[in-house]
C-alpha positions in Angstrom: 121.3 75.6 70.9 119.5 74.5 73.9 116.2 72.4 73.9 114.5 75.9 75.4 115.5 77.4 72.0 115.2 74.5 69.6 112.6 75.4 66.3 111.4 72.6 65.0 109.4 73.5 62.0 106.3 71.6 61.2 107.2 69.9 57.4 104.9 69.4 54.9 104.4 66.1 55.8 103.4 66.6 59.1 101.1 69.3 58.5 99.1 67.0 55.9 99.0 64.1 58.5 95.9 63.1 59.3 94.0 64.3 62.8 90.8 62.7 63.7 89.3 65.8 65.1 85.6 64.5 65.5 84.8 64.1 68.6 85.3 67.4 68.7 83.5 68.9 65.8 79.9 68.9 68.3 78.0 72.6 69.2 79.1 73.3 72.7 77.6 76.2 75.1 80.8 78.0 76.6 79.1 81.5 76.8 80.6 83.4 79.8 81.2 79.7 81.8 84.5 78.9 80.7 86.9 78.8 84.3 90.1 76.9 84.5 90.9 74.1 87.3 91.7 77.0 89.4 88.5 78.7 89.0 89.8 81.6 86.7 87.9 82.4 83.7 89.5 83.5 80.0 89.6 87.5 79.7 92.6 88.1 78.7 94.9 87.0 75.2 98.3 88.3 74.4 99.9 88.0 71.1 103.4 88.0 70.3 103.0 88.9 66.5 107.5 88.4 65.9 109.9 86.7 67.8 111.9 89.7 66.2 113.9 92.3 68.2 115.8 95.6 67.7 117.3 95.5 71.3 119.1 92.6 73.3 117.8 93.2 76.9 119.9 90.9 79.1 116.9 90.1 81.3 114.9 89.0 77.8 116.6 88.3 74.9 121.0 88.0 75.9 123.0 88.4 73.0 125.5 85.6 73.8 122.7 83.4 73.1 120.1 85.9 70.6 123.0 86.5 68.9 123.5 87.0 64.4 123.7 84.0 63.8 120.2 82.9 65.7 117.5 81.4 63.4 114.5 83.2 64.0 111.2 81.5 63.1 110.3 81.7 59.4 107.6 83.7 58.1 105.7 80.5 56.9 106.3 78.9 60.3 104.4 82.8 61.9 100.5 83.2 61.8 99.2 85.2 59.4 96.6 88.5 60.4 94.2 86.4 58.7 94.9 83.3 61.4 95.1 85.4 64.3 92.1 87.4 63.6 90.4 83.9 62.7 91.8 82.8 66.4 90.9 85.8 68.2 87.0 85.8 67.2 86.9 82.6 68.9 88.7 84.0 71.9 86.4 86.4 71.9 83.4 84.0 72.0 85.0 82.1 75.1 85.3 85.7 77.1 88.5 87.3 76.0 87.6 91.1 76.3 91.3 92.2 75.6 94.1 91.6 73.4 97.4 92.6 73.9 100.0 92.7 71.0 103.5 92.1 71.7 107.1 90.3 70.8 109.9 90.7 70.3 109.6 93.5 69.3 105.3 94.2 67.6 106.3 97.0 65.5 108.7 95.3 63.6 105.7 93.1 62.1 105.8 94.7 58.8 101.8 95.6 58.4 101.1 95.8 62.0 98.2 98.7 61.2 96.7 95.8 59.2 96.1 93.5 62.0 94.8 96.0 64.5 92.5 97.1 62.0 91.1 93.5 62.1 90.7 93.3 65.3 89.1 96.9 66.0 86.4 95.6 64.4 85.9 93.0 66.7 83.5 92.9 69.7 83.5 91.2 73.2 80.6 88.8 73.7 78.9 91.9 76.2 78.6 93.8 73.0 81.4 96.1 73.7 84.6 97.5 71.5 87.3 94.7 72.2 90.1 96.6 73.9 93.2 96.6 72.2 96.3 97.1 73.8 100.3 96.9 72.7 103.8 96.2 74.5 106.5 97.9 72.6 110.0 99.2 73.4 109.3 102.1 71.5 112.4 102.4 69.0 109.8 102.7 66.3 106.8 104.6 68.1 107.4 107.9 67.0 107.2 107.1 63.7 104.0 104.8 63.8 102.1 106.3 66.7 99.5 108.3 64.5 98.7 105.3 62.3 98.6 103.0 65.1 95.8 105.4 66.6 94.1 105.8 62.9 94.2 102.3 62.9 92.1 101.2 66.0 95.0 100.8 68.6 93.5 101.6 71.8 97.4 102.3 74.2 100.1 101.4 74.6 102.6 100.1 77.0 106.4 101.0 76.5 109.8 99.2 78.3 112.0 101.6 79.8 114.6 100.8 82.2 116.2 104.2 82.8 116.2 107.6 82.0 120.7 107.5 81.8 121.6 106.5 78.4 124.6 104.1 80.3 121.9 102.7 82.3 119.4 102.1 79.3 122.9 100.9 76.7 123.7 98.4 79.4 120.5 96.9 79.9 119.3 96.8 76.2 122.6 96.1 75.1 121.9 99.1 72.3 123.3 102.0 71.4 119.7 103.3 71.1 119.5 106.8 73.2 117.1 107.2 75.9 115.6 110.3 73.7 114.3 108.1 71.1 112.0 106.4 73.9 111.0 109.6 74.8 110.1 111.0 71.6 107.8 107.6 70.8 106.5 107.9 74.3 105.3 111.8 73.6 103.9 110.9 70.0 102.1 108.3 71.5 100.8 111.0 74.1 99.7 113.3 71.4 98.2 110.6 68.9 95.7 110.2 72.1 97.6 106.0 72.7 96.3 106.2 76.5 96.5 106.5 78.9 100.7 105.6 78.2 102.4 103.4 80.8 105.8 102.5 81.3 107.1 99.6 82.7 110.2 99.3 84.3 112.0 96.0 85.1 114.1 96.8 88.2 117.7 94.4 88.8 119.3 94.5 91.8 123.2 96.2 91.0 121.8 97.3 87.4 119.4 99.8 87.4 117.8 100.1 91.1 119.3 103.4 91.6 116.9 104.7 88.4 114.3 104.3 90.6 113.3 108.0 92.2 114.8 109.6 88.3 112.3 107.3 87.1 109.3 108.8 89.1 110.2 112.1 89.6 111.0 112.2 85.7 107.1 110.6 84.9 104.7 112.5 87.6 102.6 115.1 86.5 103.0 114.0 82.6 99.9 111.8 82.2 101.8 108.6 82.0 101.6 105.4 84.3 104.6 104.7 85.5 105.1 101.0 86.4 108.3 98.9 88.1 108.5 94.9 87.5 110.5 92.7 89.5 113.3 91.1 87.9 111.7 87.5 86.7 112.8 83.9 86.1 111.5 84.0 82.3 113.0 81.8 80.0 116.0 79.6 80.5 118.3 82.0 79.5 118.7 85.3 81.5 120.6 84.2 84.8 117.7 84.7 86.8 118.8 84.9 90.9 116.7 85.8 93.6 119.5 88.2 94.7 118.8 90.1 91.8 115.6 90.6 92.4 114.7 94.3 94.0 111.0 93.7 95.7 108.4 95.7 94.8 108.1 96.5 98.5 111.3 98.2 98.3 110.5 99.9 95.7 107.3 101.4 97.3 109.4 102.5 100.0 112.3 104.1 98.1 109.1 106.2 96.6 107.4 107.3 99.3 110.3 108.8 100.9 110.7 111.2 98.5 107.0 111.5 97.4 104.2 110.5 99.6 102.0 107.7 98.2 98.5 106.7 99.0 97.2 103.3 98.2 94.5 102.5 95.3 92.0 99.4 95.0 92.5 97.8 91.7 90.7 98.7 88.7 89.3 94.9 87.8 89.7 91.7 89.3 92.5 90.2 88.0 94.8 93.7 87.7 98.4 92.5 88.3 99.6 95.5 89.1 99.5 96.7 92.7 98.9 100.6 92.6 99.8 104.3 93.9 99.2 107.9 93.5 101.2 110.5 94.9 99.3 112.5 97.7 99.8 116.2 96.3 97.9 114.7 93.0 101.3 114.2 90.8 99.7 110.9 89.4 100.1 107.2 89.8 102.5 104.6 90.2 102.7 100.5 90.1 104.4 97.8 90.9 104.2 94.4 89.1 105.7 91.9 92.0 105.3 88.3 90.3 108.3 87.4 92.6 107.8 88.5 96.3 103.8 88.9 96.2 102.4 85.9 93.3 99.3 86.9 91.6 98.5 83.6 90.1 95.4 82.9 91.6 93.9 86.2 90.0 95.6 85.2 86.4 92.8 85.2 83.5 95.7 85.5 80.5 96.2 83.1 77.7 99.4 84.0 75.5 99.4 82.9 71.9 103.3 82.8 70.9 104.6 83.6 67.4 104.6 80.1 66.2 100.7 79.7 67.0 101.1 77.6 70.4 98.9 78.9 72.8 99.9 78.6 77.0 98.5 79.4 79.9 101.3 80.8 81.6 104.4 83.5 80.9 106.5 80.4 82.7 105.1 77.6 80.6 106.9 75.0 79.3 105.0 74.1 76.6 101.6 75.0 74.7 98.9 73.4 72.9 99.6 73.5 68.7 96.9 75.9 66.9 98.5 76.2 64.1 98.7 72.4 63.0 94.7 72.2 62.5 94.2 75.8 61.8 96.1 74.9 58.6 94.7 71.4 58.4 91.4 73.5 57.8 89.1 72.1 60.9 86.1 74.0 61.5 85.3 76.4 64.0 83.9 74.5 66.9 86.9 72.3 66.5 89.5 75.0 67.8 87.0 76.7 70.1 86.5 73.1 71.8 90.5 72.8 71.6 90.8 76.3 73.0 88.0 75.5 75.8 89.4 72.2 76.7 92.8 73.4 77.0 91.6 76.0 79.4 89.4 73.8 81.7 92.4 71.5 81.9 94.9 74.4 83.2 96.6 74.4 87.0 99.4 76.0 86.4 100.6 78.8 89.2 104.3 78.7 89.0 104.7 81.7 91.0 103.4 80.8 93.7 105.2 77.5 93.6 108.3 78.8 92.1 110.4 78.6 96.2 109.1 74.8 96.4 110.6 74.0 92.9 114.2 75.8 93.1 117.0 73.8 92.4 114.4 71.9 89.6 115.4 72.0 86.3 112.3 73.9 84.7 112.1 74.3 80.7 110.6 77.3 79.9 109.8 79.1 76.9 111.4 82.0 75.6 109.9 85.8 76.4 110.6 86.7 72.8 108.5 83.6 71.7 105.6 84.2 74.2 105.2 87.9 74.7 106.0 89.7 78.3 
């Protein structure tokens, strides 16, 4: 197993060693002034509730190396609701007006309604509902869509990667048909989960001739149709720039066939760049973290499965919250350790990912760290 994969679970021992966490256990002011070395405050969190997957997409979890006989994290080495909603609250207080749920695979988290529930109650620091958001592949959507909805969950964003069942089988490695996405993308639609996007990763020589299916298949249905360049997550999906289709192209291939109109973003920060088609048939986006790099914009934080938060979906490595979460340090202790991790981040590997090629870069897992 390679160092990018390697668990090392925290032992008993460690977990009981003793931190001296005072100089941190003092009142601090962060409301609404908590910016990174960059500039860029906290807004959003993402939460990958299970390193857990029903699919093996090549360009996220490969089944040569996600394979049977993988050890996945252990349930005492995952945060509980109670820790993440404990976590979030403090987010909250240092800006975080949305929370994004995600894997693996989220609704494989047995109790998922549970923790949503938790968090609907919450409220950003302006006073407002915290918007709650979740990534899914949609396997299991049709089936949980209504008590997602009953349960708080504002939408949701579903992975799709063709509308072909070969084109979908090849890059899921599933035998999962295209029809059960479809089915958990219109029960998400009539449980009122929107408005639904879907995101499409597009690889060059996989699934670039999905493209126009794609969007002629999603306009006029309600649903935000969105294509992601192919990205250098991880360490293990055989990332090449030659694989990469840019979201230029993309664009073009579009507008061709259906005329397109630019749109200004809805908030600072939005990483997608979007579309609508000119006779009204709705909107379209493209993510392009590759060809056009967004860091500078960046206001995410990413809590992974095993309770490390990092600043970045490149990151190498995160700061431990679970360690004094369970040592049982107060609250000002983590939202210090939260807000100095923060005002100590620079990292734009996007932007700096040409300068670095060649590198050998550790990087954590998408399953670990959420997409």
């Amino acid at each position: 197993m390679s160092d990018a994969l390697r668990i090392i679970p925290i032992t008993p021992a460690a977990q009981q060693a003793a931190v001296d966490y005072r100089a941190l256990d003092v009142a601090r002011d962060h409301a609404d002034t908590l910016v990174d070395g960059l500039g860029r405050p906290l807004r959003d969190l993402r939460i990958s509730v299970t390193d857990r997957c029903n699919l093996r997409c090549t360009y996220c979890m490969p089944r040569e190396i996600f394979d049977e006989s993988r050890t996945h994290l252990e349930r005492a080495e995952i945060l509980s609701f109670e820790e993440i909603e404990r976590l979030v609250l403090l987010f909250v207080r240092l800006g975080v007006r949305k929370i994004r749920l995600t894997g693996g695979e989220p609704l494989l988290r047995r109790g998922i309604e549970q923790l949503i529930e938790r968090l609907a109650r919450l409220q950003t620091m302006e006073g407002r509902p915290l918007e709650i958001a979740l990534t899914t592949n949609a396997v299991l959507l049709a089936r949980k869509a209504r008590s997602l909805k009953d349960a708080g969950l504002g939408r949701v964003t579903v992975s799709l990667d063709g509308l072909s069942d070969a084109t979908f089988q090849r890059m899921s490695d599933s035998t999962v048909a295209v029809s059960v996405v479809l089915e958990g993308i219109a029960a998400a639609q009539s449980a009122g989960l929107g408005p639904v996007k879907v995101n499409m990763v597009v690889k060059r020589g996989e699934n670039e001739h999905e493209i126009l299916p794609m969007a002629e298949y999603f306009r006029h249905s309600g649903i935000v149709l969105r294509f992601i360049e192919f990205m250098d997550v991880g360490s293990t999906n055989g990332w090449r720039m030659d694989d990469v289709v840019p979201a230029r192209e993309v664009i073009e291939r579009i507008a061709q066939r259906f005329p397109l109109v630019p749109l200004v973003p809805n908030y600072s920060g939005e990483v997608a760049e979007r579309w609508r088609y000119a006779d009204g048939g709705g909107e379209v986006g493209v993510i392009a973290s590759v060809t056009q790099a967004f860091c500078h914009e960046c206001t995410r934080a990413r809590l992974a499965t095993d309770g490390k938060l990092h600043h970045c979906l490149f990151a190498g490595d995160g700061l431990d919250l679970r360690v004094p979460l369970r040592q049982g340090v107060g609250d000002r202790v983590l939202t210090n350790l939260i807000a100095d991790s923060w005002a100590q981040r620079t990292d734009r590997y996007s932007q700096l990912r040409h300068e670095i090629a060649g590198q050998p870069v550790r990087k954590i897992e998408m399953s670990y760290i959420g997409g």
